[in-house]
Structure formats: C-alpha cells, structure tokens
C-alpha atoms as one frame of an Amber mdcrd trajectory, in Angstrom:
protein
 147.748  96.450 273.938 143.981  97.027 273.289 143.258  98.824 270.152 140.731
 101.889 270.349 137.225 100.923 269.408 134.212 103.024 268.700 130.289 102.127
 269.281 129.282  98.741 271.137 131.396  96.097 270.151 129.906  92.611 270.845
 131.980  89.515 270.120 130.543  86.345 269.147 132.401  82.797 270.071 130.716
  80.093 268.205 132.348  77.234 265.957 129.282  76.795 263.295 129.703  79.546
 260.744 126.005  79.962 259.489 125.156  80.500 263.433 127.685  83.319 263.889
 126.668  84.984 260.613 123.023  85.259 261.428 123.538  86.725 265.056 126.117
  89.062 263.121 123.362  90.364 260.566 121.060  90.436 263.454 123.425  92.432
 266.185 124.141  95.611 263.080 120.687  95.722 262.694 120.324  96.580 265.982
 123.057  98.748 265.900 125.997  96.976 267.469 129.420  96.078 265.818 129.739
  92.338 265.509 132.911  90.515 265.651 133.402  86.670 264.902 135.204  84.093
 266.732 135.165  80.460 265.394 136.521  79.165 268.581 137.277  79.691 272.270
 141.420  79.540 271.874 140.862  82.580 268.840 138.094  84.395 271.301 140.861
  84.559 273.854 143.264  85.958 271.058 140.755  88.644 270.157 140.187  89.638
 273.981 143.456  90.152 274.315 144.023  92.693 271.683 141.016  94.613 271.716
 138.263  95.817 274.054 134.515  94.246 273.784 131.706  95.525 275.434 129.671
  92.144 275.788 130.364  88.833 274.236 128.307  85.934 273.331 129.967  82.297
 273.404 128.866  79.146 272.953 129.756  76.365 275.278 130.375  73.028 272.760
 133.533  73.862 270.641 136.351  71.860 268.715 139.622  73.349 270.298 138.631
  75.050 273.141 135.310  74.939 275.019 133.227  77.845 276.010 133.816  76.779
 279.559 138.012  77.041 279.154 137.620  80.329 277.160 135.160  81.922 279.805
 138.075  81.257 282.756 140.479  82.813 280.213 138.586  85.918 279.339 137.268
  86.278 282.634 141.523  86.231 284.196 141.762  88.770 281.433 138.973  91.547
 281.357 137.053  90.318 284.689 134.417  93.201 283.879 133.486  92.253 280.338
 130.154  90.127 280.149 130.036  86.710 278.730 126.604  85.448 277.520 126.648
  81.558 277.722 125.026  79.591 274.576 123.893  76.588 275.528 121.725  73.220
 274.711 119.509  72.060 277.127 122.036  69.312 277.902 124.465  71.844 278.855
 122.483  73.985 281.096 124.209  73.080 284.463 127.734  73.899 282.698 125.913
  77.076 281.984 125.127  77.876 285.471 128.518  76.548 286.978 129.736  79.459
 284.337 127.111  81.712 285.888 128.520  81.287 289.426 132.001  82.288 288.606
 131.138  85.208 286.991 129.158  84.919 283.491 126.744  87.346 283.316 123.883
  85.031 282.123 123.166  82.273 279.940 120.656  80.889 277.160 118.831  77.790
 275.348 119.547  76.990 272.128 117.566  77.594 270.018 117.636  81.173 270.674
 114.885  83.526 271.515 115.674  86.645 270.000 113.570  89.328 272.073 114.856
  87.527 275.305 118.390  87.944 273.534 118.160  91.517 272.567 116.749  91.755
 276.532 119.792  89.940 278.027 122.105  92.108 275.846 120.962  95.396 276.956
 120.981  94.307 280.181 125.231  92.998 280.484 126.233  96.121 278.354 124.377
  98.008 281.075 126.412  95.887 283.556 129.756  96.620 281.129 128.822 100.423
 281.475 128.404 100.492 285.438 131.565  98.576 285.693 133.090 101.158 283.049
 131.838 104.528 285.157 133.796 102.979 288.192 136.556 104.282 286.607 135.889
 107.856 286.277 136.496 110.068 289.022 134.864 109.534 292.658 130.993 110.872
 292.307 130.198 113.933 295.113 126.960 112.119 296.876 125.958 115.731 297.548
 125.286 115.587 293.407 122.498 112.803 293.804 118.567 113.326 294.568 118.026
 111.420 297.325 116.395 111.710 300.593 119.864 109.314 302.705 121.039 110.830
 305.428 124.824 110.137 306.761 128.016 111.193 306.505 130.063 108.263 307.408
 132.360 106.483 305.177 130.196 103.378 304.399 127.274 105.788 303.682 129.875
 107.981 300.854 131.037 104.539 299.756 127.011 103.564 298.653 125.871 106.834
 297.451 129.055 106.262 295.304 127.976 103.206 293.817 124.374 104.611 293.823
 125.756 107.271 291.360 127.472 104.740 289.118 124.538 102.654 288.404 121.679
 104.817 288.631 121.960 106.499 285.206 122.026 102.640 284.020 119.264  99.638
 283.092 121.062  97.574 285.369 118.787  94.831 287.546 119.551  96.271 291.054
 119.615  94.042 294.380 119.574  95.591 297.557 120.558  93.720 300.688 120.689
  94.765 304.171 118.565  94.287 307.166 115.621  95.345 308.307 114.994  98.813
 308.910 118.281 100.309 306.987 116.532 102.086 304.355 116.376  99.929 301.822
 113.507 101.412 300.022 115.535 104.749 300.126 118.178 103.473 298.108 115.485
 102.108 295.283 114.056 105.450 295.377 117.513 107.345 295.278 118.354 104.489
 291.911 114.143 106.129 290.274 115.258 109.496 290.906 118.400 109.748 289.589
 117.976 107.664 286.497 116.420 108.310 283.265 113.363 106.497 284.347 112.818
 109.692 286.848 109.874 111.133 285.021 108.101 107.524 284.809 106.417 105.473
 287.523 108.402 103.884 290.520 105.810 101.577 291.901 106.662  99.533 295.051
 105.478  95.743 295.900 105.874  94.093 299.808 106.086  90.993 298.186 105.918
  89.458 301.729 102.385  91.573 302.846 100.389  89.425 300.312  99.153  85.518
 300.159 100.802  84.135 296.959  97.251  84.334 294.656  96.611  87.810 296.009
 100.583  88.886 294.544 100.318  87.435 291.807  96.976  89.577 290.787  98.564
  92.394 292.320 101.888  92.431 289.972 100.639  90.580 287.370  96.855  92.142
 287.115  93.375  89.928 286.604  90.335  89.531 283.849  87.491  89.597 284.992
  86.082  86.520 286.477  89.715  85.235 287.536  88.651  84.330 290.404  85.942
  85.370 293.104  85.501  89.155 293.299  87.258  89.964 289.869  83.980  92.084
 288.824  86.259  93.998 286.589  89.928  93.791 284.613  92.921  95.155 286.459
  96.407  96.172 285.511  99.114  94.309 287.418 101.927  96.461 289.341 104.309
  95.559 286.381 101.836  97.531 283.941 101.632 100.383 286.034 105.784 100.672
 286.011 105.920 100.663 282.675 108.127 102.878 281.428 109.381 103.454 285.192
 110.849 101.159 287.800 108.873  98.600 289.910 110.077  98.346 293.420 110.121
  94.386 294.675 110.788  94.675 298.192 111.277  90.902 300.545 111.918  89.371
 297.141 113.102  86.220 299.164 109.544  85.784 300.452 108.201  84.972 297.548
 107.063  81.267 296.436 108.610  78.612 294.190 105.887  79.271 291.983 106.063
  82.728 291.879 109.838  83.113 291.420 109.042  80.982 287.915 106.191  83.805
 287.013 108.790  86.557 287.887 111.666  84.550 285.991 110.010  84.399 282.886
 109.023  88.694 283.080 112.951  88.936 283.881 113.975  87.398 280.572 111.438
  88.054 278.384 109.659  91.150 278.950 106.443  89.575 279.102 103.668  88.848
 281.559  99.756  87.756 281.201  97.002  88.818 283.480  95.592  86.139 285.683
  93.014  84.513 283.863  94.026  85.658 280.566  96.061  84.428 277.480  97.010
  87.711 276.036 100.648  88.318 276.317 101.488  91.869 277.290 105.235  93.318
 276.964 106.447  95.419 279.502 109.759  97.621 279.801 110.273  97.860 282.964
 113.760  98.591 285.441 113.314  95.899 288.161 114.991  96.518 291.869 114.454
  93.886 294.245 115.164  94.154 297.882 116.187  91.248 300.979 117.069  90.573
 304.350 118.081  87.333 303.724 121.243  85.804 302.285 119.489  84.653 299.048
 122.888  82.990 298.205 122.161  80.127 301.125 119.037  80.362 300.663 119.810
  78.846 297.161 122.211  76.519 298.250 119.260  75.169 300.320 116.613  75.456
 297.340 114.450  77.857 298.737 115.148  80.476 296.129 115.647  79.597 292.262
 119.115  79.951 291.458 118.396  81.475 288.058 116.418  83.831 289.120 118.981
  84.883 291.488 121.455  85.232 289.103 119.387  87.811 286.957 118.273  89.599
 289.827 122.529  89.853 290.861 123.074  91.935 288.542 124.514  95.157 290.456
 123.929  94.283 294.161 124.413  97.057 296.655 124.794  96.169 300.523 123.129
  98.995 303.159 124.801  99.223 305.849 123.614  98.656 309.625 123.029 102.132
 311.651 125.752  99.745 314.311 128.039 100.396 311.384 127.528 104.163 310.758
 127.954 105.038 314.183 128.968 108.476 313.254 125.626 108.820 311.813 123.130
 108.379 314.590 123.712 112.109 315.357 122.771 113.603 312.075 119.815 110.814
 311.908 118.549 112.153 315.407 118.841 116.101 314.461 116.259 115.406 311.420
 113.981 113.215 312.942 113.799 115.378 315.999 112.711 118.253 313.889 110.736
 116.471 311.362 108.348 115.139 314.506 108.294 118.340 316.414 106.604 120.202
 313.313 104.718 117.018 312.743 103.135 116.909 316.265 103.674 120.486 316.860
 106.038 120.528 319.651 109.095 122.664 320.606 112.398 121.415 321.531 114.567
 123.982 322.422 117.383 121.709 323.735 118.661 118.305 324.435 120.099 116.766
 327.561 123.521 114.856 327.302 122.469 112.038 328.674 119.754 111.550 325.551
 122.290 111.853 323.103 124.699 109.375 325.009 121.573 106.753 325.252 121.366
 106.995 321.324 125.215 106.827 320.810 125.378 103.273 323.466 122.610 101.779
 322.157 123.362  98.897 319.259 119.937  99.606 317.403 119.371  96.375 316.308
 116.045  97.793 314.022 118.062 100.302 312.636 117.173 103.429 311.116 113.482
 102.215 311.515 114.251 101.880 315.036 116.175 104.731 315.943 113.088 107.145
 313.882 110.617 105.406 315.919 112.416 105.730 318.959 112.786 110.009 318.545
 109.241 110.117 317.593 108.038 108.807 320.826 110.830 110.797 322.500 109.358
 113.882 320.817 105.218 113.298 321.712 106.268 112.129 325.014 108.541 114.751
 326.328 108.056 116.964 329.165 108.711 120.656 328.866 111.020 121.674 326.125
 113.974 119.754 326.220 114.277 115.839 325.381 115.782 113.836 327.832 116.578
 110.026 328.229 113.332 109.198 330.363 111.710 109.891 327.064 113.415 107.236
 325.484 111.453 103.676 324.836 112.350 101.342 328.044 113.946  99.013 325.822
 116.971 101.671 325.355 116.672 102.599 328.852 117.020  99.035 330.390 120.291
  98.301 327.832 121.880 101.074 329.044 121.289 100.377 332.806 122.737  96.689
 332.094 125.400  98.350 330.037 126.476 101.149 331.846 129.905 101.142 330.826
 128.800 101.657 327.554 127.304 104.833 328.467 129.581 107.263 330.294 129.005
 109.938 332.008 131.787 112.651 330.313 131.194 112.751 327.148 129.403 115.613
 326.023 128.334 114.463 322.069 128.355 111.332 320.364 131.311 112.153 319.168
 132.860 112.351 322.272 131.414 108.696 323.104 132.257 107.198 320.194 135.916
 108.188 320.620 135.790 106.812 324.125 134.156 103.682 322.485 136.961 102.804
 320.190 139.783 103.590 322.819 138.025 101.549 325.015 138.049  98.702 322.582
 141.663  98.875 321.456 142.716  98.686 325.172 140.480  95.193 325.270 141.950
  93.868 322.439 145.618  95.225 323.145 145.938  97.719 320.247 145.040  95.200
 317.780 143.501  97.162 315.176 141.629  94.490 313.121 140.190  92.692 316.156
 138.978  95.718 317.422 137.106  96.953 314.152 135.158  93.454 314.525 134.241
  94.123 317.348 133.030  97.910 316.678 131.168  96.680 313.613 133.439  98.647
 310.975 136.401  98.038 308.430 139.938  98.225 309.861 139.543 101.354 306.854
 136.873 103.017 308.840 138.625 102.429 312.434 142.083 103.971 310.717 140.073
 106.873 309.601 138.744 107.534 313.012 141.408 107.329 314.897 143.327 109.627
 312.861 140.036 111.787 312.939 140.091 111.812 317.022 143.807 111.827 316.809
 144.657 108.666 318.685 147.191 106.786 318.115
C-alpha cells in the first residue's frame, strides 16, 4: 500500500553515504523532497511502500546492483523514472538499462546543471505518464489546426493533450506527408511555451556546415561570407520550442553537437568559444525507424534515447480512411477561395476516386491532389477527370476497388471492408491487416455500418 506523498519526491539509490547526502542537500535546495536508499534490495523496499516521482540510482552496489534493482522497480511502478549513475566503465550497463526502460543515464562525476536538466526532464515524463490517468481529454478542447475524426486521429489528439502542457522531449514518427509538423505545432500551441517562439529546422534541406550555422549561429569570419554575427535557430527558440524536422538526416557529427545541447543546455556559435545557455522544448520529427537505424549505427543511440522521450506515431491517411472525406471538404474550400473558383457540387465518381485510392503521400498528397482538382475543373462541379492521372490510372487497374453504387465514401468504405471479410472468410484480424487498421477500429466499423 503506497503511502500519500506531497511535493516531488525523488529517491536516491546509492551505497556511499557522503554521495547521497550531498545530492540530498542539493535536490531541497532545488525544491524537491529527497529520500535515501543505501542499496538496491532497500530501494526496492521503499518503492514498494511509497510513491516517487523520479529516482536516481547508482549502478555499483554491495547487495544488490543498480542493474537488479532497476528490473525490480521497473516490474513494480513501470512509469516511475530511473536515472542511471554510472562510471565511465559502466556506461554500456547504463545503456542496456536505457533500452529496457531507464529514462536516462549519467557519468560520474556528476554535472550538476546537466543533472538538474535530466531531472526536469523524467519528472516531466512521470507527469505525462501520471495525466494518462485522468479522464479521456475532448480533442475538440485542443488548438490545433488536425483534421479527422477517426479513431486513430481521437487516440493522438489524446496523447497530444497529455503531453502538451509538459517539458517532455517529443518524437514524432510517421511518414511522409501525414502532418507531422501539425502535431509539433498542435504540442507549441497548447503548451505553456504558446506565447514564445516555435521555430522550425528541415534538418535534411541543408549541407551539414550550412545546419550547423543555421541552429547553432556564426561569428563573424567563421567561415566565407560570415560578414556579420548570427543567432543560431536554438537562440531564436529560446524560451519557445524549436521544431527539428528529418532528425534522422542529420550527420554523425552533428548528432554529437545536438547531443551535447540535449543534456546540457548549452551551445556555441560557429567560430566562437563563448558558451551560451539556452532553454529550449525540443520536438524532433522522422520517417525513418531510428530504432534500426541504430542497430545499424547510423544514428547515435544516446541521442536517440533522449530524443524518446514521449514518442507519438501519425497515422497514414490509408489508416484514417474515414477521414479522406472531411480532409477533401476543407481543402476543396480552402483552394476555391484561394484561386477564386466556385464549386457548387461534386460528382460521385470524384469522391469514390478519393475513397479507392491508397494515397501513398498522404495528407500531402491527397491536398495536392484537390488543389489541382480545384484550378483545373471545368464548370462548377469537380469531377474525377480533374483528378491527377496517377489516381485516375489506379483506379482503371483497380476497378473493383472503385464501384459504381456507392454514393459517399462512406458507402465505399463499407463495401470495402465487407468485401475484405468475404476474402479472408470472416476472419476479423486478417482482414484489419489487410485494410490497414486495428482489429479495434474494424470492430468499431462494423458495428458503425451494422454488419455483422
């Protein structure tokens, strides 16, 4: 039975005595309970009777190591943060920790601005964990500029809403053309950052010297054409989020420069020696699966770690199926004003082209796709010969995709999934595979279109 705590509670595991004491004093200066543990076995003890909101454990003890404890406490409260002391020597027991599930990790002897920076950063983790379990958010409450109302679109929002109001390090994955850069703006707008800068980086538009001036800023005389000195990307978030979109693009070199901001708040201009300190909410985006791509050492796994702390997955418009509708409806209107045109209707067999098709550029795609529609019609009404020859030709291949009843995308995707189950003889699981959904989703649906 945990007992009831008040304020931030941070336990500390460590079997020297004079060690714990100092980060003690230290932690209540900065406002924090502290707790002592000489050991992992009494850690485990403590975590079992009372709640923490972070603790801080070394890995070398007498009894029980920090690497035993950490599986213990982890079975026990898998939400509660463990920070990972550690001696050089012990770093790779530090990172096996990290991949199943510490929340970070650091050198002995410790840096206390990079600890008081790692800190904030797993009680912000403790608190997003903690907020999924109030009562479901209403996405309708949230600032944001997403459009959907399918269930993998609620379930983001949702998690939007949890960590938003946070400090959290936020990764976005998805492919290309889902909105990505929505989400990061939907994280700005709703958090208390909102007021502040949210400053966005391609990090894959720019050659590796010309990113690192751009986020890091010049002096002058850098390099060739530095006639003056220029604040970095990072310096113009401060205060406000910075925006790190293809994060898996970037260089060996640069993930080390973008490490070392990460833990300690720091950066210096190319070309300079100064050391500026920045407080800045990182969100990085990707289309790749950084997790292979550090299992083949393209991407630094520490820096991977820190960037993993919150990661939210957008889904593929082949996914939100029940979407594409709503999507179409705003884009058509947005580009009609835009290119002042009027659409008074559109044909069935438009909407049925955007329902078959698998959009494999996504919400990128499918905008791109209306907006031609829309300059290109004839008359008032949009109809499929509008539609980029790319869509056209698919559905003339794939004309049983298409149909020729079904009056709204609705309609077609019912007929879709029907058509499915009867391929895969009712079985449910299969055919959500195959649709691109969550047996959830497909259960939802049917009961939505009342099939049975």
């Amino acid at each position: 039975m945990s007992s009831k705590k008040t304020g931030v509670d941070i336990l500390v595991v460590d079997d020297e005595q004079v060690h714990r004491y100092m980060l003690c004093t230290m932690f209540r200066e900065w406002g924090y309970n502290c707790i002592e543990a000489d050991d992992g076995d009494t850690a485990v003890s403590v975590v079992e009777r009372r709640d923490f909101d972070a603790v801080l454990m070394d890995v070398k003890m007498a009894r029980m190591s920090g690497l035993e404890a950490f599986a213990r406490i982890n079975q026990l409260k898998p939400s509660l943060p463990v920070i990972i002391m550690t001696a050089f020597s012990s770093v790779d027991d530090a990172v096996d920790l990290m991949k199943r599930g510490a929340h970070d990790y650091l050198t002995k002897p410790l840096d206390f601005e990079r600890l008081k920076l790692t800190l904030m950063r797993a009680l912000d983790h403790h608190r997003v964990e903690e907020r999924k379990r109030e009562p479901r958010a209403e996405p309708g409450q949230l600032d944001t500029q997403i459009i959907g109302a399918s269930p993998e679109i609620a379930e983001l929002l949702e998690m939007v809403s949890y960590v938003a109001p946070t400090e959290a390090t936020v990764l976005i994955t998805g492919e290309s053309g889902t909105g990505k850069e929505l989400v990061a703006e939907t994280l700005h707008r709703n958090s208390e950052r909102s007021g502040k800068p949210f400053v966005r980086v391609n990090c894959a538009a720019l050659a590796e010297n010309l990113l690192e001036s751009e986020l890091f800023g010049h002096e002058k005389g850098a390099f060739t054409g530095a006639d003056r000195q220029r604040d970095g990307t990072f310096m113009q978030a401060d205060g406000g989020t910075l925006f790190l979109d293809e994060i898996g693009e970037t260089s060996a070199a640069m993930q080390v420069k973008l490490l070392r901001v990460l833990q300690e708040g720091e950066l210096q201009r190319v070309g300079g020696d100064q050391t500026i300190h920045v407080d800045v909410r990182i969100i990085a985006a990707t289309n790749r699966d950084l997790e292979t791509e550090v299992e083949q050492g393209r991407f630094r796994e520490d820096l991977y770690y820190r960037l993993n702390v919150v990661t939210l997955e957008v889904p593929p418009l082949r996914r939100r199926h029940g979407d594409i509708e709503l999507l179409a409806e705003n884009f058509i209107t947005r580009f009609a004003e835009k290119n002042r045109r009027t659409v008074e209707s559109v044909s069935r067999e438009f909407m049925l082209h955007l329902g078959a098709y698998p959009w494999p550029g996504n919400v990128r795609e499918l905008e791109n796709a209306i907006e031609r529609a829309v300059i290109l019609m004839r008359g008032s009404q949009l109809t499929e010969k509008s539609l980029p020859l790319a869509i056209q030709k698919h559905i003339h291949e794939h004309p049983q995709n298409s149909g020729s009843k079904p009056a709204t995308l609705q309609e077609a995707e019912k007929e879709l999934i029907i058509q499915t189950l009867k391929e895969t003889g009712g079985n449910k699981s299969e055919a959500a595979r195959r649709l691109g959904i969550t047996r959830k989703t497909l259960q939802n649906k049917l009961q939505k279109y009342g099939v049975q």
